[in-house]
C-alpha positions in Angstrom: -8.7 8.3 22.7 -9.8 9.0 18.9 -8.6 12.6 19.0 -5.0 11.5 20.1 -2.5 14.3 21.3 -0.9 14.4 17.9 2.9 13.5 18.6 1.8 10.4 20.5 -0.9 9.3 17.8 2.2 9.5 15.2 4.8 8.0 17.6 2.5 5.0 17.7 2.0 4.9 13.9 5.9 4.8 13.3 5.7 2.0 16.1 3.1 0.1 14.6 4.4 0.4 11.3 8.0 -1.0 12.3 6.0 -4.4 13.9 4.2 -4.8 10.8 7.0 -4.3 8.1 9.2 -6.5 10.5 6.9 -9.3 10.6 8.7 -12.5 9.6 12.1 -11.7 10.0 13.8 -12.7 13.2 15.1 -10.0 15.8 14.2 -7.1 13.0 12.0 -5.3 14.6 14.5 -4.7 17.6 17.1 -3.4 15.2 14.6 -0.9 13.3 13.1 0.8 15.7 16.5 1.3 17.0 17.6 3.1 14.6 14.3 4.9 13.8 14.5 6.4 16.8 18.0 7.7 16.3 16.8 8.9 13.4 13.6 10.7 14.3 15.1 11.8 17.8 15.2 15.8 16.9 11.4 15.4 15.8 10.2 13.5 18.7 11.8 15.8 20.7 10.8 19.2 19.3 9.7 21.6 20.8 6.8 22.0 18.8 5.3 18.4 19.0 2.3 19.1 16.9 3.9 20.4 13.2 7.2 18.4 13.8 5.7 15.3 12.4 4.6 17.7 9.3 7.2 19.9 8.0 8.7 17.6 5.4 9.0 17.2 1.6 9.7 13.4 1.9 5.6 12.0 1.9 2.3 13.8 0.1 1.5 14.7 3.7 4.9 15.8 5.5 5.4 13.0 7.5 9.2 12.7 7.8 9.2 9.0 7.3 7.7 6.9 4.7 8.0 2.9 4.1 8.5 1.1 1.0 7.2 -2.3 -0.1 7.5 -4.1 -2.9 6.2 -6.7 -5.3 10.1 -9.0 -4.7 10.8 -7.2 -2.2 12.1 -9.0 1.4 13.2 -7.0 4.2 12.3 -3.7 5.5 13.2 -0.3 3.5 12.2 2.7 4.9 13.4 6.6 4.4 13.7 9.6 6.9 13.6 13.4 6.9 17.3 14.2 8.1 16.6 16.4 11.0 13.7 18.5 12.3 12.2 21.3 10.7 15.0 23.4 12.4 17.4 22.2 10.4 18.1 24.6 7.1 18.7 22.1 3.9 21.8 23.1 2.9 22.6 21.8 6.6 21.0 18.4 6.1 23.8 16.3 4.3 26.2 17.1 7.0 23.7 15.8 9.4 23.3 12.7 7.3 26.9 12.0 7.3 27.1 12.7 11.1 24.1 10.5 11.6 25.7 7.1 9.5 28.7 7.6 11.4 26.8 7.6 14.5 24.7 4.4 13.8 28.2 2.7 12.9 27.1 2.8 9.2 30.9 4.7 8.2 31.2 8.1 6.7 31.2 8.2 2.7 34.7 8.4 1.6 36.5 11.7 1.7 36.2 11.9 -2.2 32.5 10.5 -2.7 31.4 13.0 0.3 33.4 16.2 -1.1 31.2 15.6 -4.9 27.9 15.5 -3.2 28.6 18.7 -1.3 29.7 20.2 -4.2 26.7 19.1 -6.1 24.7 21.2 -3.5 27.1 24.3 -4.0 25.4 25.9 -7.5 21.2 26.8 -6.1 19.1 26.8 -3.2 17.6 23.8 -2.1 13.8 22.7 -1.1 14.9 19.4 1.6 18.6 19.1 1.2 18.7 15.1 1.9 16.9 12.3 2.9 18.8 8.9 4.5 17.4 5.6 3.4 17.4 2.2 5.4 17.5 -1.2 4.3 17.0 -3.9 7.0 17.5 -7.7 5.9 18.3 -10.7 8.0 21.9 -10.4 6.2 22.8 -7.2 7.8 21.4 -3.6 7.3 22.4 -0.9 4.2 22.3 2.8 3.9 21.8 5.0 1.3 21.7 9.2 1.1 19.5 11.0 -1.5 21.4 14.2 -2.4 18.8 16.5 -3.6 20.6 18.4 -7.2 19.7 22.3 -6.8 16.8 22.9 -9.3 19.0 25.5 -11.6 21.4 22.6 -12.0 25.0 21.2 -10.7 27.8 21.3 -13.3 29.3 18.5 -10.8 26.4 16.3 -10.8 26.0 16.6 -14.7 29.8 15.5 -14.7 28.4 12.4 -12.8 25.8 11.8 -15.3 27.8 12.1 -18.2 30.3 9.6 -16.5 27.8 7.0 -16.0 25.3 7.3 -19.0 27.1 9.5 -22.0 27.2 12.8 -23.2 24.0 12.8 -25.3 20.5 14.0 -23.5 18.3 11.4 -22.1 15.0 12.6 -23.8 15.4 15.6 -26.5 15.1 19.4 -25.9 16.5 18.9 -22.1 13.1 16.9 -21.2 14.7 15.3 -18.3 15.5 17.5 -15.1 17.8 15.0 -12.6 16.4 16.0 -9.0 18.6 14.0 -6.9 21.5 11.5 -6.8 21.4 8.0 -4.2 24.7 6.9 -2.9 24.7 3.7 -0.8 27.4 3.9 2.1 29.5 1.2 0.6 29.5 2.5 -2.7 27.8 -0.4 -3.8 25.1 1.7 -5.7 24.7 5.2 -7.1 21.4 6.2 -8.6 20.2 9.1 -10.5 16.7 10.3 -10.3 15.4 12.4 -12.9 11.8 14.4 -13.2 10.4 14.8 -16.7 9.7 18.1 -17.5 6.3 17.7 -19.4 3.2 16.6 -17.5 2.7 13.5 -20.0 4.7 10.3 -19.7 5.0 8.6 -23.6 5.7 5.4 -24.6 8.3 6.7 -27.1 9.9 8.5 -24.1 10.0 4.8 -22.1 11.6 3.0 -25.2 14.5 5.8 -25.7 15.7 5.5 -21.9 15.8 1.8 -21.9 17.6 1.5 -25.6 20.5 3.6 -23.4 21.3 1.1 -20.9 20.7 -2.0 -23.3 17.1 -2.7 -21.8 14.7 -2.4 -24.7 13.7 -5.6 -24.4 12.2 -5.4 -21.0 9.7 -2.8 -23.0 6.8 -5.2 -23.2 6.9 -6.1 -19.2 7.3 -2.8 -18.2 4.3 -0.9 -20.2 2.1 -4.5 -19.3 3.0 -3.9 -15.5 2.0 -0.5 -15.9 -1.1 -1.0 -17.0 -2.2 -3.8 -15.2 -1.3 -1.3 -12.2 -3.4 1.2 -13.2 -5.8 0.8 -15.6 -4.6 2.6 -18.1 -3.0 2.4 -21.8 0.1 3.3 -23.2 -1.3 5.1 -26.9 0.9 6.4 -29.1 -2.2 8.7 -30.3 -1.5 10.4 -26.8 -4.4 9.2 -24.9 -2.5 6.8 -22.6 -1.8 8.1 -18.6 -3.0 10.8 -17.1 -1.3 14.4 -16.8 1.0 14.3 -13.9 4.1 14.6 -12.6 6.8 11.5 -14.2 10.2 10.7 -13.6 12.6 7.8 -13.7 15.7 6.6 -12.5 18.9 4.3 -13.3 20.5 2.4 -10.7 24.2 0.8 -11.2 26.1 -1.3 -9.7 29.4 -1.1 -8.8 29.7 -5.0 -8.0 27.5 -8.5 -10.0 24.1 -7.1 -9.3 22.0 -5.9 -12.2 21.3 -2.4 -13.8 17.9 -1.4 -12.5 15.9 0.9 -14.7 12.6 2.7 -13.2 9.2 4.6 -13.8 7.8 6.7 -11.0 5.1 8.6 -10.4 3.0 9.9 -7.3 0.3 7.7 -6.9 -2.1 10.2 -6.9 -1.7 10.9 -10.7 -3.3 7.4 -11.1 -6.0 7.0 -8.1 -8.0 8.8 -6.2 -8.1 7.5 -2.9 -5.4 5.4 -0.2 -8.5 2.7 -0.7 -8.2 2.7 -4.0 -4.6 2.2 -4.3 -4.8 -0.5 -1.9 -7.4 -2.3 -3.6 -5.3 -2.4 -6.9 -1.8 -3.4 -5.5 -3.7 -6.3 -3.5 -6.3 -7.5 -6.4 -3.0 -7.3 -8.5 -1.0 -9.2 -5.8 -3.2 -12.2 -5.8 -3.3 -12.5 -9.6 0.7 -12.8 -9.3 1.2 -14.3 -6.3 3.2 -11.3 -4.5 3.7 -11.4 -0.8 2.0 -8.2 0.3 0.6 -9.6 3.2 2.8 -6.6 5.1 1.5 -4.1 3.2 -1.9 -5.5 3.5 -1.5 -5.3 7.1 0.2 -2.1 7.4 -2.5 -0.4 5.2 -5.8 -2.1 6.6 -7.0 1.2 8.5 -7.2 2.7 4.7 -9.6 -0.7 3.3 -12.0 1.0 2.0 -11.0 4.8 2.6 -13.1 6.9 0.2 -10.9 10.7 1.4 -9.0 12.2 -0.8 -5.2 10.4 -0.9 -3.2 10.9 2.0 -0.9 8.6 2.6 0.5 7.0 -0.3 3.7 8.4 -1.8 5.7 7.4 -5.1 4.8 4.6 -7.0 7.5 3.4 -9.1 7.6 0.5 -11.6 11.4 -1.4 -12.4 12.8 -3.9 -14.8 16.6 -5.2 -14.5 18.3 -7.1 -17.6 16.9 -10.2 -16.1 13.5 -11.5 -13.6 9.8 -10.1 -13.5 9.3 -6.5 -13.7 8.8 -5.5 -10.3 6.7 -2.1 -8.4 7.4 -0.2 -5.1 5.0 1.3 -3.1 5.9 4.1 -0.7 4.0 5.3 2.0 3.5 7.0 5.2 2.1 5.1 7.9 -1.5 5.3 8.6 -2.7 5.4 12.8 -4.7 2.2 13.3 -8.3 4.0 14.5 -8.3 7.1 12.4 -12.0 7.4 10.7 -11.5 6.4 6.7 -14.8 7.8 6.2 -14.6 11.2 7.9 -18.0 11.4 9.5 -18.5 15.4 11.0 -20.1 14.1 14.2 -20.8 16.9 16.9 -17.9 17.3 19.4 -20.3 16.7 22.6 -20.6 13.0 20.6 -17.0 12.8 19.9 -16.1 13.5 23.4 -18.3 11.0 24.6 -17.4 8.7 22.0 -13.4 9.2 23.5 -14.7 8.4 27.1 -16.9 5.4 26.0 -14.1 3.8 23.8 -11.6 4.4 26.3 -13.5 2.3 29.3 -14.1 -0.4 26.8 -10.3 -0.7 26.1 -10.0 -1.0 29.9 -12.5 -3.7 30.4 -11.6 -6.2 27.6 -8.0 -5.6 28.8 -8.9 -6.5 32.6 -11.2 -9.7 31.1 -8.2 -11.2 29.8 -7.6 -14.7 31.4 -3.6 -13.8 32.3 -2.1 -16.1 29.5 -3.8 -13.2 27.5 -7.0 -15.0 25.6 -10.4 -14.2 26.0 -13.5 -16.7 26.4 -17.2 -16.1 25.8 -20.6 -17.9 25.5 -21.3 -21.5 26.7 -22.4 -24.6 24.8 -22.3 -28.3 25.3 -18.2 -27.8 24.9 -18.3 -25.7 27.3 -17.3 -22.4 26.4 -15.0 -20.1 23.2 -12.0 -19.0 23.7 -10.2 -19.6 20.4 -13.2 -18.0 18.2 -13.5 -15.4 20.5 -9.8 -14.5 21.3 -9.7 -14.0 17.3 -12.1 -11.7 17.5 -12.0 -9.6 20.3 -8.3 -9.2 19.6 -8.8 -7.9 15.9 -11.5 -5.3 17.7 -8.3 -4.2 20.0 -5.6 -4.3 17.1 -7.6 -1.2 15.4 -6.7 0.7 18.8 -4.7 3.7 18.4 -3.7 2.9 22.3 -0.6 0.9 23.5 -2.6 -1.2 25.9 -4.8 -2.1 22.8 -2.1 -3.2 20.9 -0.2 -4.9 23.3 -3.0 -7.1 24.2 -3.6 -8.2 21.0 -0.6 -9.0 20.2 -0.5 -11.4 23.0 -3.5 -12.7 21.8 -1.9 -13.6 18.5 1.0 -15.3 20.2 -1.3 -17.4 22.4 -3.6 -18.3 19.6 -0.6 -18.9 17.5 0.9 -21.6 19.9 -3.1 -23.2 20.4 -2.6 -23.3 16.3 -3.5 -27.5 15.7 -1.1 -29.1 13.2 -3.2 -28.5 10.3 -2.9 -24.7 11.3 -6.1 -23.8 12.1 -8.6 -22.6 15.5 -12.5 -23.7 16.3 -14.6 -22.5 18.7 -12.2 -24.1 21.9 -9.5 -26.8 21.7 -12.2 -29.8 22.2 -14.0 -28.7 19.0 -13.1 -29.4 15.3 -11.7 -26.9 13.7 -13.3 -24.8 11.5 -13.3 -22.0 8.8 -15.4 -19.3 10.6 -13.2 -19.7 14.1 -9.3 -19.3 11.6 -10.8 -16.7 9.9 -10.8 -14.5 12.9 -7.7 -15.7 13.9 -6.1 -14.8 10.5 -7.7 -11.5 11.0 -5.9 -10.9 14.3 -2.7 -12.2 12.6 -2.8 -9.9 9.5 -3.5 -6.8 11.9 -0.8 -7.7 14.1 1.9 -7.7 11.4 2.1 -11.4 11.8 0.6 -13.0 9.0 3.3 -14.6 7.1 3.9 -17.1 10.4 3.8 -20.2 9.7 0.7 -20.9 11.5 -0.9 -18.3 9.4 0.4 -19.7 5.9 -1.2 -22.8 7.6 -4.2 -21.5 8.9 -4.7 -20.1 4.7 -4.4 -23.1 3.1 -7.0 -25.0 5.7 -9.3 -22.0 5.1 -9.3 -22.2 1.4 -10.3 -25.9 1.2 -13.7 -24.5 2.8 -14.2 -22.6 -0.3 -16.9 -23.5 -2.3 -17.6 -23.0 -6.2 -19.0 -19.6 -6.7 -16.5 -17.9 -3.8 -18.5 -19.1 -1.1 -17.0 -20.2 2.9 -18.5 -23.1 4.6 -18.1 -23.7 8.0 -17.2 -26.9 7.9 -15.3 -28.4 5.0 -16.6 -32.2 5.3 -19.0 -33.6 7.9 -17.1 -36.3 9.4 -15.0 -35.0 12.0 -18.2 -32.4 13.3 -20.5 -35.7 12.8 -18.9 -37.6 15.4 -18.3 -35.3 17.5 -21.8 -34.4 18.1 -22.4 -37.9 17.7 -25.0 -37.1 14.7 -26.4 -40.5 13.0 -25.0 -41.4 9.6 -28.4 -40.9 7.9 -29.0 -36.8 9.5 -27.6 -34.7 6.6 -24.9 -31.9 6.7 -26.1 -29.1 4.5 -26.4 -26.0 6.4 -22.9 -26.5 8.6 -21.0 -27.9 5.3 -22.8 -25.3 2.5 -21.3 -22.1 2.2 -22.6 -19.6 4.4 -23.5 -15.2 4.1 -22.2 -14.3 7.9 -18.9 -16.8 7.4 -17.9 -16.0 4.1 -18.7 -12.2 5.2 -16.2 -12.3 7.9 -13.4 -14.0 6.0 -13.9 -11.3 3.1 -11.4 -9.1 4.1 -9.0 -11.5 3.6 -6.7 -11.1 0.4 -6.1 -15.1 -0.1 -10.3 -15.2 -0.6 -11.7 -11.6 -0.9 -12.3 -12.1 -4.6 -14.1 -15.1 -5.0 -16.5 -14.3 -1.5 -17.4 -10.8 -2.6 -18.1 -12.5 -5.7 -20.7 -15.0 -3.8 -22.1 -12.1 -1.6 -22.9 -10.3 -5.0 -25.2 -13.0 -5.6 -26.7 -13.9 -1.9 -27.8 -9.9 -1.0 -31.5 -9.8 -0.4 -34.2 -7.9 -2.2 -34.3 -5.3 1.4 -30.4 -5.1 1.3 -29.7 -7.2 3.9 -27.9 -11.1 3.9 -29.2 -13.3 6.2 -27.3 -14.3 8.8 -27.1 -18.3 9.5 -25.3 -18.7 12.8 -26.6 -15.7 14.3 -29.8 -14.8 15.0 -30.3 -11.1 13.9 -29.3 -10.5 10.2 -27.1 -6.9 11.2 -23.2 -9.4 11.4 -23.5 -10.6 8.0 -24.9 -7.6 6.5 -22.3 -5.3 7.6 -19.4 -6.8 6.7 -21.0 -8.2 3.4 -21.2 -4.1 2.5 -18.0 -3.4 3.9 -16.2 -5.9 1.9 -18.2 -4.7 -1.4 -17.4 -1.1 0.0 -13.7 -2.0 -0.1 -13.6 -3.8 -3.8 -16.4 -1.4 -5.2 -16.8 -2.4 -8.6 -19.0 -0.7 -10.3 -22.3 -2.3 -9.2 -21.1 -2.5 -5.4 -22.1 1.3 -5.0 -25.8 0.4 -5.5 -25.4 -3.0 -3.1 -23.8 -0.9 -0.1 -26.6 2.0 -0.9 -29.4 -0.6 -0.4 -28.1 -2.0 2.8 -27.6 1.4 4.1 -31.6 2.2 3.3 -31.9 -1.4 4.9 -29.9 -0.3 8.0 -31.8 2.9 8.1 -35.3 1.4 8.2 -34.0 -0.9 11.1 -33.1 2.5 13.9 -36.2 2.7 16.3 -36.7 6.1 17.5 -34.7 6.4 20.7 -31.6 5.3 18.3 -31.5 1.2 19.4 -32.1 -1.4 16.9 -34.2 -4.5 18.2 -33.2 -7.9 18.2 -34.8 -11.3 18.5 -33.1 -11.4 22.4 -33.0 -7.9 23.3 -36.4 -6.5 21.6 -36.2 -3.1 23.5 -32.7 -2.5 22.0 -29.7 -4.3 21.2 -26.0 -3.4 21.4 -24.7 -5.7 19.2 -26.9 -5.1 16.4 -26.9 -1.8 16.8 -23.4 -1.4 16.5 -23.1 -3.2 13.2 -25.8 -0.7 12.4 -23.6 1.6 13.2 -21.1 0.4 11.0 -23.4 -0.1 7.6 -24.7 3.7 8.3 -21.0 4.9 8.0 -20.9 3.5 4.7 -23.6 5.9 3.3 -21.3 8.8 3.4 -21.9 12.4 5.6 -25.3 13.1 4.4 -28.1 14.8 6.3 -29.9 11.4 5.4 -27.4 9.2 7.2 -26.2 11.9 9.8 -28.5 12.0 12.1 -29.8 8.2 12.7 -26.4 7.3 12.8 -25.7 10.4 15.7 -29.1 8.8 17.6 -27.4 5.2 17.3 -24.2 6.5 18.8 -25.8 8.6 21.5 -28.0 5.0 22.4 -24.6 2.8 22.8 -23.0 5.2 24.9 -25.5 5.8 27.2 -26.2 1.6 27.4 -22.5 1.1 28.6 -22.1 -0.4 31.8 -20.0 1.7 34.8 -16.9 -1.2 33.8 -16.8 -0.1 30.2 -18.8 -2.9 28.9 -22.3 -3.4 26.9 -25.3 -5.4 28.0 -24.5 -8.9 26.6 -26.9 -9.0 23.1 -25.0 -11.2 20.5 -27.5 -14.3 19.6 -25.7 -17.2 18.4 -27.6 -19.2 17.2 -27.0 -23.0 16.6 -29.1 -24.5 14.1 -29.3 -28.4 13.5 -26.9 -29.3 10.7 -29.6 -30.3 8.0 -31.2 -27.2 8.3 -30.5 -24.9 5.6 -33.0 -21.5 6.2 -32.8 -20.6 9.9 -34.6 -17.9 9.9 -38.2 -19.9 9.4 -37.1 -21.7 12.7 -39.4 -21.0 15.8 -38.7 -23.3 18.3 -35.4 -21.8 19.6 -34.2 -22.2 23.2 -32.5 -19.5 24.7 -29.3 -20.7 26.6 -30.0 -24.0 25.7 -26.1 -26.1 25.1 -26.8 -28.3 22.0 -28.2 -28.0 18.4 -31.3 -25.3 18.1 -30.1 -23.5 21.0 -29.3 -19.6 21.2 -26.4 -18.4 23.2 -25.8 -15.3 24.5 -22.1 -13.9 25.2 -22.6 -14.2 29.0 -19.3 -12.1 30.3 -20.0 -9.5 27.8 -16.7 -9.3 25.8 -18.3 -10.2 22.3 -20.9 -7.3 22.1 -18.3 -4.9 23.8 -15.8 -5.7 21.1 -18.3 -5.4 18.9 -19.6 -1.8 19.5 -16.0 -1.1 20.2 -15.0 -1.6 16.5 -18.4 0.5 15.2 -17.9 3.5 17.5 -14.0 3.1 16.4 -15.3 3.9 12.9 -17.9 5.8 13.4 -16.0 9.0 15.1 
């Protein structure tokens, strides 16, 4: 399953990424992938499956489609190779035209289509031209990039001069225009311009925008520049990197504004896909930007420490009027590739496929058929909200149809369970509370659907559990979970209304609260490495995703934090690759596998290779003949005055009510669970 036949693995990335960028518009995502796969019809059906999906000049890695998201942005906007590789360049803007007419999008007038050949006419030519998609709930729009031959076009220059003067935009012929955007109705032409030097000045910036009358968007274009990327305009010339600049003017033929941008390739200003992501999202909250989409689209890159990959152009635009705004544009990324690129043997990766494939099967066949899941048992009887959040996020990081399927209907079943307040608990009888929506808002965001409006409600009830200092409690007050465990007036609240490691842990990848809780795990990590757990029994749930939410943020301290929780991960592998627990002392799946998931953390050293290839090796061979694990995930439910668990002795296993430890009885909690770490492992 992890090493997918190519052509299927990026058929279902195009797929995924078409639910996600959809999410929240009705009847969108029927009408995209429509026309994707008009549009992408010659490369699905090459004959050379593998390095179809490869050939192009559009994205950093030759995928031949990339999406685009933006800060104002609503809709979807997406671009597309034009044609297989077959296809010559000088070929492709026929193709194009052939294609608009095709999807009912018109053919550019005779005139308008006769200059863009003609533009083409005067050099050779690296990709010919790309066709661009706007989706909206209004209606859809089309554009064509016309790629201007690198030794020049005497007709496209005409254009230029026709639109912006005779003088040069920047002095000695800095300014090389690369290609020319018509929108089918003529309701936009844009020229797109590469600057010749590798250094992009402030004094450059300022002499564009003076042409079209915009030198007084200056200030909030260089601020959302910097605040981007961490760097400073200088006039002393230490200000951006070296790299390759451009920008563009777009104008209108109708009432909409003159839209003046700076571009660059993301890669001139980070390092990694994690990196980028991190920025746009930390950036995102400070301004209140919906990027829940992109957050969603990009999760299976949180944390990615590879070189970049998949993100594309980054480009930064100011009108006459409004905020300065930023595009992102990017390939899509396969949910269940490895972002930390651990060389594991192939006899382990080959077992890994077969192992991860039978657990797909079983927590797809343990469904109840309205598509939700239920585990463990306590006095109100047992989860199935809780749990259907979180075995369905462990199936939305599937790279497998079934996978996704299911948890989507997960989401929509949780979704119509949402209570009026928007929010989940451990099963309809309970109150709700933060540790149960968090999951749910997990499954949400990785389905695409996070902006429904049980999500947006589901948020704001989760951040009235935050606490000062960042931290989650489980409960936000006491008085709904006091009566309905009938607790006396006078028996104190502390640990279930106090902010908790292993709840605000799980909510930390989160964009509405990631800040302020890796803030508060900062401050809770334990001398070892670890952070204790509260509502389970071992200390392996908390600790994991703690370091994986510090691993995603890393500031500049995080990198010693995750390295002590992977020494404290290493110190807890027995010999035969298990890792004990308080209810499975001769070997635990569930706390192995978060193990498992700490130790990938640690990066592809000798030091962390082989424990983590003895941890694998023990899950897989500990999987039952249906696919699933031994159940082994101790929840623990300590009375709500107690505060410190973990110097508790009296628990009672299987017990229903307060000081009780449950174990998931049908198995579907630890198998999602080791599901996820083998998923990230190989």
């Amino acid at each position: 399953m992890i090493q997918l036949d190519r052509a299927l693995g990026n058929q279902l990335a195009v797929a995924r990424a078409v639910r996600i960028a959809a999410a929240g518009i009705p009847n969108l995502e029927e009408r995209a992938a429509k026309t994707l796969d008009l549009l992408l019809e010659e490369i699905r059906c090459s004959p050379q499956p593998d390095t179809a999906w490869e050939f192009g000049s559009l994205s950093y890695n030759g995928f031949p489609v990339e999406f685009t998201f933006g800060s104002h942005e609503t809709g979807m906007r997406y671009a597309t190779e034009v044609g297989g590789s077959e296809v010559k360049p000088q070929d492709r803007l026929s193709r194009a035209e052939w294609l608009l007419d095709f999807l009912g999008a018109g053919r550019l007038p005779e005139e308008v289509s006769a200059l863009s050949h003609k533009v083409q006419e005067s050099g050779s030519l690296k990709w010919g031209a790309w066709m661009g998609v706007r989706h909206r709930l209004e209606g859809d729009r089309y554009k064509l990039y016309v790629e201007v031959p690198q030794e020049g076009s005497p007709a496209a220059a005409e254009m230029v001069r026709c639109f912006l003067g005779n003088e040069p935009l920047l002095p000695n012929g800095g300014a090389q225009l690369v290609a020319i955007g018509q929108e089918t109705d003529l309701s936009r032409t844009e020229f797109y311009f590469r600057i010749k030097s590798p250094h992009l000045t402030d004094w450059q910036v300022t002499n564009l925008l003076q042409r079209v009358g915009l030198e007084s968007r200056q200030a909030d274009l260089f601020g959302l520049i910097e605040e981007t990327s961490g760097y400073t305009f200088n006039r002393a010339g230490a200000g951006l990197p070296e790299g390759i600049y451009g920008f563009s003017f777009s104008f209108s033929s109708g009432a909409e504004p003159l839209v003046f941008s700076v571009f660059t390739f993301a890669k001139t200003l980070f390092k990694t896909d994690g990196s980028v992501r991190h920025a746009l999202l930390s950036l995102a909250q400070q301004k209140g930007w919906n990027l829940r989409n992109y957050a969603a689209f990009t999760e299976p890159l949180a944390g990615c420490t590879d070189p970049l990959e998949h993100h594309n152009v980054i480009a930064f635009l100011v009108a006459q009027q409004g905020p300065p705004a930023l595009h992102i544009s990017l390939s899509p990324p396969l949910p269940g590739i490895n972002r930390y690129r651990h060389h594991s043997s192939s006899s382990i990766r080959s077992s890994v496929n077969s192992s991860v494939d039978a657990a797909i099967r079983f927590l797809c066949n343990a469904r109840h058929p309205d598509g939700w899941w239920s585990d463990f048992r306590l006095a109100p009887g047992c989860s199935d909200e809780w749990v259907t959040g979180y075995t369905g996020t462990a199936l939305a990081s599937q790279a497998v149809p079934q996978a996704l399927t299911a948890a989507q209907e997960a989401w929509r079943w949780l979704s119509n369970r949402c209570q009026p307040s928007g929010c989940w608990g451990y099963n309809s009888l309970t109150p709700r509370d933060a540790d149960s929506t968090a999951w749910a808002l997990q499954l949400a965001d990785a389905t695409g659907c996070g902006d429904w409006e049980q999500a947006l409600s589901g948020r704001e009830f989760l951040a009235a559990h935050v606490r000062m200092g960042g931290g989650i409690a489980t409960y936000a007050t006491d008085g709904p979970i006091r009566g309905f465990i009938r607790a006396s007036e006078e028996m104190p609240f502390d640990g279930w209304c106090e902010p908790q490691n292993c709840v605000t842990a799980a909510a930390a990848s989160l964009p509405d609260v990631r800040a302020g809780a890796c803030e508060f795990l900062r401050q809770r990590q334990s001398e070892d490495g670890s952070w204790k757990s509260y509502w389970w029994c071992e200390d392996e749930y908390a600790t994991a995703q703690a370091a994986e939410a510090l691993a995603n943020v890393l500031q500049p301290e995080d990198r010693e934090r995750v390295g002590r929780a992977v020494r404290w991960a290493l110190s807890r592998i027995s010999a035969d690759g298990s890792v004990p627990s308080t209810v499975r002392p001769s070997g635990s799946p569930f706390a192995t596998a978060w193990i498992v998931r700490i130790l990938v953390l640690g990066g592809d050293t000798q030091t962390v290779r082989e424990p983590l290839e003895r941890a694998i090796r023990w899950l897989v061979q500990q999987q039952n003949p249906d696919g699933s694990w031994p159940p082994s995930a101790g929840l623990r439910v300590p009375p709500p005055n107690m505060t410190a668990p973990e110097n508790y002795q009296n628990w009672v296993l299987n017990s229903l009510i307060e000081s009780a430890i449950s174990l998931d009885q049908h198995g579907v909690f630890t198998t999602a669970t080791v599901l996820q770490a083998l998923n990230r492992a190989c």
